[in-house]
N, C-alpha and C positions, 0 to 999 in steps of 0.2 A: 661420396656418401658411403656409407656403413653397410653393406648388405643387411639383410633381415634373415635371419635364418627362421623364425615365427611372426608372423603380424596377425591379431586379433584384434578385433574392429566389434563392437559391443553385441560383444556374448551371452548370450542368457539360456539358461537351461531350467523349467518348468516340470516338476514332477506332477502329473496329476493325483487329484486326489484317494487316499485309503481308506478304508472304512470309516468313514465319517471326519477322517483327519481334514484339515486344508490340503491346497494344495504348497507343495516345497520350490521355492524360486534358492535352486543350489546355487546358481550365478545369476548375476543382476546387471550386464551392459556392463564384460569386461575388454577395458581395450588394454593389450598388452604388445611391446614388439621387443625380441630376443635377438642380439647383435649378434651373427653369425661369427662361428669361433669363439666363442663366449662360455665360460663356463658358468652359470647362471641359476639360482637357486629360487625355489615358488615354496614360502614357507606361511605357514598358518595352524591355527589350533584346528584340531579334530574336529569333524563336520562341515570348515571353512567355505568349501569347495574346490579344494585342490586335486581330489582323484578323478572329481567329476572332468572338469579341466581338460586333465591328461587323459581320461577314457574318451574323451571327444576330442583331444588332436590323434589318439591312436586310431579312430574310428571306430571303437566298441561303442559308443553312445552316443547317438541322433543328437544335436545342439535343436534349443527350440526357435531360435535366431542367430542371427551375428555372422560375419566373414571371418573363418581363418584362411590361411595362407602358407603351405608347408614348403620352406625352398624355393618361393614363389610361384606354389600349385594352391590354386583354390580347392578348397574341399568340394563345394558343390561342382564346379567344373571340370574339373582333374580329379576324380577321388586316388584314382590307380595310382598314377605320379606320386602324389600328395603322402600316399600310405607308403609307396617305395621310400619318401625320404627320411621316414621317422623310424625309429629303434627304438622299443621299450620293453626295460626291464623291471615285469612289476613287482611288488612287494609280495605277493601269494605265490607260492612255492608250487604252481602248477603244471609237473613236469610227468606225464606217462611213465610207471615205472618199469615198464616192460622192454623199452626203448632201451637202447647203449647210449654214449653220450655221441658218441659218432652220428647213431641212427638218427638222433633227437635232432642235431645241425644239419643232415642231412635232408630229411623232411624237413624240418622250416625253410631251410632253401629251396626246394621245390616248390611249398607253398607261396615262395614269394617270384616265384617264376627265374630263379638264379641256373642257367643250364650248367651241365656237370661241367663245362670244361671251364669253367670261370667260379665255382665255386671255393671256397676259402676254407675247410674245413681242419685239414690242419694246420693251418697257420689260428685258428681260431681256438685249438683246445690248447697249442701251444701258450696263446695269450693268458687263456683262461686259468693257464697250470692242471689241466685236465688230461695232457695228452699221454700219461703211463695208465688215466682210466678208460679210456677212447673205447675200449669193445666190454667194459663192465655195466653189468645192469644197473640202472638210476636206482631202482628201488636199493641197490645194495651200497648207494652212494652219505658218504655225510650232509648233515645239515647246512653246511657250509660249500661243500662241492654242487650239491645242488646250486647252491645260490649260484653259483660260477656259472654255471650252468644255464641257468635264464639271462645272464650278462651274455655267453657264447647264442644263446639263442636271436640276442635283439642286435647281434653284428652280424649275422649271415649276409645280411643283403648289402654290406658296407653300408649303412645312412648316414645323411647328412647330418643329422641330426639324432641325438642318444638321450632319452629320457631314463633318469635313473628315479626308481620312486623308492622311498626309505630302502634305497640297497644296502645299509647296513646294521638292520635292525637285528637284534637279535647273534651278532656274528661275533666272532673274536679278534683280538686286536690282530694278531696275525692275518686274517683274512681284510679284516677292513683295511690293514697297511695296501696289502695285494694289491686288492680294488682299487684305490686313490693312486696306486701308482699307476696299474694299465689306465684310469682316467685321465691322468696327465698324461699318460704318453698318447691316447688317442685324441684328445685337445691339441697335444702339440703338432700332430699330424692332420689338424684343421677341421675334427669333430666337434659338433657345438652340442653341448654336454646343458640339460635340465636336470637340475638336481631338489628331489625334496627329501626334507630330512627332520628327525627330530631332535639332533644331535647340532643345537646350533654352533658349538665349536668349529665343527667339519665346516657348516656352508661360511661362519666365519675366515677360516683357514684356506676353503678351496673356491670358491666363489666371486668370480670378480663382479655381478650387480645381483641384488637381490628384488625380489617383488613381495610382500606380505599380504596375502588373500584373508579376509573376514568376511562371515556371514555372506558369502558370494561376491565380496569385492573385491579391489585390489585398494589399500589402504594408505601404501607408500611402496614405491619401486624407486631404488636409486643406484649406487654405485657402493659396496661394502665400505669402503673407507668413509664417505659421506655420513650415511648413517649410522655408525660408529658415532663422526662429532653432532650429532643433534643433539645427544643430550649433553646439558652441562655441566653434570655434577661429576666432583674428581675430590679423590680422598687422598691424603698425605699418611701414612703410616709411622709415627717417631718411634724410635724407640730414648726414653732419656735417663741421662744417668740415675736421676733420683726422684721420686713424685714432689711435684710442684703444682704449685695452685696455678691457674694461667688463665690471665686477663686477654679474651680472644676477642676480634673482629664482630660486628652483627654479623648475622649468618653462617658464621662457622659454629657447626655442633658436634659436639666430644661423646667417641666412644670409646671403648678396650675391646682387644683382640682378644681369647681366651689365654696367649701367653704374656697379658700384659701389656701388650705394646698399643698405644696411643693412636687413635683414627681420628683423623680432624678434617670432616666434610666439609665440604664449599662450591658456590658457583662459580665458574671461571670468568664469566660475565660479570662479576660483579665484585670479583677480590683475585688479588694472586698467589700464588704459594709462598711469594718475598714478602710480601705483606702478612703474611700468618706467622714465617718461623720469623722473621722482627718481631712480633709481638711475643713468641713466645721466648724471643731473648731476652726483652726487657721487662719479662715476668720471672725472670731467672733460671727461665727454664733450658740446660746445661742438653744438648743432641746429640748422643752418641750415634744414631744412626737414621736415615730417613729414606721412605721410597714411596712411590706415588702409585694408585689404581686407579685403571681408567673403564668406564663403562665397557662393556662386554655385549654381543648382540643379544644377549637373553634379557639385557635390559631393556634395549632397545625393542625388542619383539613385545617383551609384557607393555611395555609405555604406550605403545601403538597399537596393538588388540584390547588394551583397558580402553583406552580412550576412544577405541571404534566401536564398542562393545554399545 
């Protein structure tokens, strides 16, 4: 069997009530399990429950039920353990600016109990591409260096485990290339990488299963190639030599591209692409060139937050 590098066992997190507000149920009984080595993506629209989530495997927020399991440490039983296996790099930029970036990995390794002689520090700014800033003040650091910076902070203690939360918001292509490459190379070296993001290309591109949280649930979790083929619509783009009228299949429906070129929708389940360009040979219609699109996860993400919605 699979190790688990996370097992959650139904989760619930209960905000009590605010000034006359209700009370907020952020998560609702979520069971999730994260295949160790995995690089694995928790995506959802804004308010979903996904920070809450990850501030309760980090240990910043009390869960108001449920078993988690970090590395195979219960939270309730092991917190110590449980908090040694996890690394998170959050999204808020909150880094003392008084600190060096030396200072900065330094203290967090001490706060995680790492003694000096097995500390990682430079091998850490090295990763981070930080090691010509190592004795410059953060505050005098870029927007971008920073972010590195909170990535060098959540490996001090080597975890098993690396939650990355929108690490690339806001960054330039050059820094996000960076990132994605020391996350592959710390994946390849058998770090189980949680990634959220709002950039579904990346979790398309980097992610081998995904989860999608709603309204505090988990809505569908599977494997990125799987939910890819859930949906079944696929579009054929022609371009043809000259405008023709064309006698199409039920269910296929015609658009234009803005350079002209011909979209001819359809379900896969229910027609082929042979069956469309036959019909549009025996409507006369003359193929200089054809290429096909296939759903993307942005579709799949709206399909399944409409419909949970």
């Amino acid at each position: 069997m699979t190790r688990q590098a996370i097992e959650i066992t139904g989760l619930r997190k209960t905000y009590a009530p605010q000034r006359g507000e209700p009370a907020k149920h952020a998560l609702k009984g979520v069971d999730l399990s994260i295949p160790a080595g995995s690089i694995f993506g928790l995506l959802g629209p804004n308010g979903a429950g996904k920070s809450t989530l990850i501030n309760i495997l980090a240990g910043l927020v009390n869960k108001t039920s449920g078993q988690v399991r970090i590395w195979g440490f219960d939270q309730d039983v092991n917190p110590r353990q449980s908090r040694a296996a996890i690394g998170v790099m959050p999204q808020e930029l909150n880094i003392d600016p008084f600190f060096t970036p030396r200072g900065a990995l330094e203290v967090q390794a001490g706060l995680y109990g790492v003694p000096k002689s097995e500390r990682r520090t430079d091998e850490v700014l090295e990763l981070i591409g930080l090691a010509d800033k190592a004795e410059a003040y953060a505050r005098t650091l870029s927007g971008g260096m920073r972010r590195r910076l909170l990535l060098g902070k959540a490996l001090v203690h080597n975890p098993a485990v690396l939650v990355l939360d929108e690490p690339t918001a806001g960054v330039d292509i050059e820094l996000r290339q960076m990132l994605w490459d020391n996350v592959r190379k710390l994946n390849q070296q058998g770090m189980t990488i949680i990634l959220t993001t709002h950039y579904l290309e990346e979790a398309e591109e980097m992610c081998d299963e995904i989860a999608i949280i709603n309204h505090g649930e988990v809505v569908v979790r599977d494997k990125t190639a799987s939910l890819l083929g859930q949906l079944d619509a696929k579009t054929l783009v022609l371009t043809l030599e000259s405008d023709t009228a064309l006698t199409l299949p039920e269910g296929v429906t015609q658009d234009r591209k803005s350079d002209g070129r011909l979209m001819l929708s359809y379900r896969r389940s229910q027609i082929s692409a042979g069956q469309i360009l036959a019909a549009v040979a025996q409507s006369g219609g003359v193929v200089v060139d054809v290429t096909s699109e296939e759903p993307d996860l942005q579709d799949v993400f709206l399909s399944l937050t409409r419909s949970a919605a």
